[in-house]
C-alpha positions as CSV (number, residue, x, y, z in Angstrom):
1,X,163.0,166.5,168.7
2,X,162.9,165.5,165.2
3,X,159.6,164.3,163.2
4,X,161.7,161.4,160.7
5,X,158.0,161.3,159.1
6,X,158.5,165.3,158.3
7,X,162.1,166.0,157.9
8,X,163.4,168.9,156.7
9,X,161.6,168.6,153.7
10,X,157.9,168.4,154.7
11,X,155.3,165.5,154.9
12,X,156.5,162.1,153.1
13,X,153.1,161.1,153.7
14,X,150.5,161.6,151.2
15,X,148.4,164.6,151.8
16,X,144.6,164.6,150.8
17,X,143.4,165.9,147.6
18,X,139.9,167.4,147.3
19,X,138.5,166.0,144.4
20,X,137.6,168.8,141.7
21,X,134.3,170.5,141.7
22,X,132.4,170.4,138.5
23,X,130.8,173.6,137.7
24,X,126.7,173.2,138.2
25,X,123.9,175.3,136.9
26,X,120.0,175.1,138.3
27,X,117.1,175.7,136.2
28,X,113.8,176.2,137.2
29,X,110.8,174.4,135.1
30,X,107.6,176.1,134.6
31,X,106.2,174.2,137.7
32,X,108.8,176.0,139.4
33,X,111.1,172.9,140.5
34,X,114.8,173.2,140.1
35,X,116.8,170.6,138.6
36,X,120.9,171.1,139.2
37,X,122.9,170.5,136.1
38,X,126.6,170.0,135.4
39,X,128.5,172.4,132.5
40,X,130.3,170.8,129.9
41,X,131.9,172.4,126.8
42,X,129.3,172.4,124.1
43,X,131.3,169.7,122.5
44,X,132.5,167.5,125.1
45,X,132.6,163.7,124.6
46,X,130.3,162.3,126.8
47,X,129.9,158.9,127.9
48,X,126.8,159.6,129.9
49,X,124.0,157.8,128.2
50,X,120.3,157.9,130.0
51,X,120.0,162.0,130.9
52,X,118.3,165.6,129.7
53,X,120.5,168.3,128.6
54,X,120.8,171.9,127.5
55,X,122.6,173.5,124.9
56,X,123.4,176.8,126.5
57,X,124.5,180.2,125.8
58,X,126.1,182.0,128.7
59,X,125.7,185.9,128.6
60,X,128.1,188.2,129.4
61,X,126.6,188.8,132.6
62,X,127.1,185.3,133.5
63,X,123.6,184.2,133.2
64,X,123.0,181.2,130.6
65,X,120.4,181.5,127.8
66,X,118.9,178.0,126.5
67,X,119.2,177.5,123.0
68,X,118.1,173.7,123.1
69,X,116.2,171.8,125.7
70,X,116.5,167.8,125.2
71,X,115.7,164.3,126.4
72,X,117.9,161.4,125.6
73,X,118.4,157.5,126.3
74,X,121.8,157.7,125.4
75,X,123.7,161.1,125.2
76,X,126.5,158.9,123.9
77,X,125.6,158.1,120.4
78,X,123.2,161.3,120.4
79,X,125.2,164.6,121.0
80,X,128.2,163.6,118.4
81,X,125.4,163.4,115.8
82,X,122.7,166.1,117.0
83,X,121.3,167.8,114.0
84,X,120.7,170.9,116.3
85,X,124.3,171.1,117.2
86,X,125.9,173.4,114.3
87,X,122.8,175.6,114.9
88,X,123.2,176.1,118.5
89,X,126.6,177.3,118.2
90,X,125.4,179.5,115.1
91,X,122.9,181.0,118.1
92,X,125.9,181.3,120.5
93,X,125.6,178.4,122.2
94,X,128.9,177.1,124.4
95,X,128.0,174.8,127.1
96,X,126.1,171.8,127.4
97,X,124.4,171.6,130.9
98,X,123.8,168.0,131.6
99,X,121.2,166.5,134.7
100,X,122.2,163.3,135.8
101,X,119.4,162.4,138.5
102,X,115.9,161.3,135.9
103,X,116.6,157.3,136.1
104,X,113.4,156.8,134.1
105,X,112.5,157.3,130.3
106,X,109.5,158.9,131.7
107,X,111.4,161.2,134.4
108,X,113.5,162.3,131.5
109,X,110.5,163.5,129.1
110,X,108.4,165.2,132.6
111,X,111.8,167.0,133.4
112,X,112.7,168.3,129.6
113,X,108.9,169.4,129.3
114,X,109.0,171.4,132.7
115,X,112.1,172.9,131.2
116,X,111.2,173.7,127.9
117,X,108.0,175.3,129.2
118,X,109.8,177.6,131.6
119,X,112.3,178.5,128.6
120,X,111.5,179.4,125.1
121,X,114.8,177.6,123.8
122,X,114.7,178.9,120.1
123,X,115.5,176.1,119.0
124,X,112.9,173.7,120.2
125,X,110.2,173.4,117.6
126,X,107.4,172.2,120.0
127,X,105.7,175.1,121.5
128,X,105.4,176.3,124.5
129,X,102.9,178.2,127.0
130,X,105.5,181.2,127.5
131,X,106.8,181.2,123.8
132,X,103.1,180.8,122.6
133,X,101.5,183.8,125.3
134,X,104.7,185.7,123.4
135,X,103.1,184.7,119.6
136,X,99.5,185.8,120.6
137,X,100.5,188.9,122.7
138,X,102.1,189.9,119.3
139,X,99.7,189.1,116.6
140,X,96.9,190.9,119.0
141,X,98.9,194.3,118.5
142,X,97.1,196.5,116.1
């Protein structure tokens, strides 16, 4: 018996599609919570506004190294105009890892902080307890 939906030919009907899987990075915050982000090219245009993102280097070992840990209302109108981006790609810096989930301004600035804390980012110019434990631990050496 003949399937005239099939044919000779295969399935006229459409067949499913899995949508495509965005590659995702975690990062743990000083207070050891994880927040997932999403990689994006370093220069990617983005019409995300309210989020926190990373400029990131990835190793050759696949791990990623933060070069800039950041807050924004509107990524938008920020990231095309970032004074830190020409230095974070002078520092090696690829991707940009976006999180999507803070909904508040104040969510935003706990999450960046918690990151940036758990990450000496070189090029974030507040300080930080690991970055500053590095400073002192040096200037104590003889």
């Amino acid at each position: 018996m003949v399937d005239y939906l099939s044919g000779i030919f295969g399935s006229l009907a459409p067949q499913p599609v899995a949508a495509p899987q965005l590659p995702m990075w975690n990062w743990q915050g000083r207070s050891g919570a994880w927040y997932i982000h999403t990689i994006f090219p370093l220069t990617a245009q983005t019409f995300i506004e309210g989020a926190n993102y990373i400029m990131v280097q990835r190793l050759t070992d696949g791990t990623r190294k933060a070069i800039y840990i950041g807050q924004s209302e509107n990524l938008r109108t920020r990231l095309p105009r970032h004074e830190k981006l020409m230095l974070a790609q002078l520092h090696g810096a690829t991707e940009l890892h976006i999180h999507l989930l803070a909904t508040t301004d104040a969510e935003r600035f706990r999450i960046e902080t918690d990151i940036r804390n758990g990450h000496p980012a070189p090029l974030n110019e507040q300080s930080t307890p690991l970055y500053s434990g590095l400073l002192a631990a040096l200037a104590a050496k003889p």
